[in-house]
C-alpha positions as CSV (number, residue, x, y, z in Angstrom):
1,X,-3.7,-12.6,-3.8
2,X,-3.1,-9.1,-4.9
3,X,-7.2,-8.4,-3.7
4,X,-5.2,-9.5,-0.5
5,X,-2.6,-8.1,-0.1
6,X,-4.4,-4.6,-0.4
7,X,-6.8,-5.3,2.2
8,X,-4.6,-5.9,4.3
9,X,-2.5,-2.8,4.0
10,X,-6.2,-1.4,4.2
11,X,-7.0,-2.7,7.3
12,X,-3.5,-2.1,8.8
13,X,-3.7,1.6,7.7
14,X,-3.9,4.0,11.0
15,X,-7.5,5.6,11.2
16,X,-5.5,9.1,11.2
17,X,-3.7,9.0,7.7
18,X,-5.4,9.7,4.6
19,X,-3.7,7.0,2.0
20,X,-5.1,5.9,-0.7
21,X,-4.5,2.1,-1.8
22,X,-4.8,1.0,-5.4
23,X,-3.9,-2.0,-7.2
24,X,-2.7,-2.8,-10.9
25,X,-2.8,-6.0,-13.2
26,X,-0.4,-5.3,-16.4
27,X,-2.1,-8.7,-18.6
28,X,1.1,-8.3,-21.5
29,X,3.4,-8.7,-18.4
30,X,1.6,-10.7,-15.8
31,X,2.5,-8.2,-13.4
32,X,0.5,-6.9,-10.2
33,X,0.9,-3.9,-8.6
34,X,-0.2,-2.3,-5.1
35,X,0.4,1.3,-4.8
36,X,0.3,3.4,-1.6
37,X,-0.5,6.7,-2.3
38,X,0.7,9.4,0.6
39,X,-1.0,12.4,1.3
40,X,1.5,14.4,2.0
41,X,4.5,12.5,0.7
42,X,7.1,14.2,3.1
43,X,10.0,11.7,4.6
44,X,8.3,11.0,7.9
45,X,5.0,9.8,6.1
46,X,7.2,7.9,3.3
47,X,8.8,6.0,6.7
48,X,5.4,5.1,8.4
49,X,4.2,4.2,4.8
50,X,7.1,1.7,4.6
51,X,6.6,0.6,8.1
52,X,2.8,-0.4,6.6
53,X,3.7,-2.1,3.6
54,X,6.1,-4.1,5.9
55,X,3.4,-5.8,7.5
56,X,3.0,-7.9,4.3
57,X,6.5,-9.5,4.9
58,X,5.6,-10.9,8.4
């Protein structure tokens, strides 16, 4: 799922930003982690960044 979940941010990810997308498994605390990492990381790219990883929630 979390394999997933970051392709699908990938493939959702407009051809002219240049984010990177990683993902995390912590084992000791069965956590998984997707990051989005901004280029810039100014307020308007933080916004369409959120408006991305909104497309997960439907």
């Amino acid at each position: 799922m979390l394999l997933t979940c970051a392709a699908i941010l990938e493939l959702n990810t407009p051809p002219s930003e240049r984010w990177r997308i990683q993902t995390n498994y912590l084992r000791g605390h069965n956590h998984r982690l997707v990051f989005l990492d901004l280029a810039k990381g100014d307020h308007a790219e933080a916004l369409r960044g959120m408006m991305l990883l909104n497309t997960m929630l439907g």
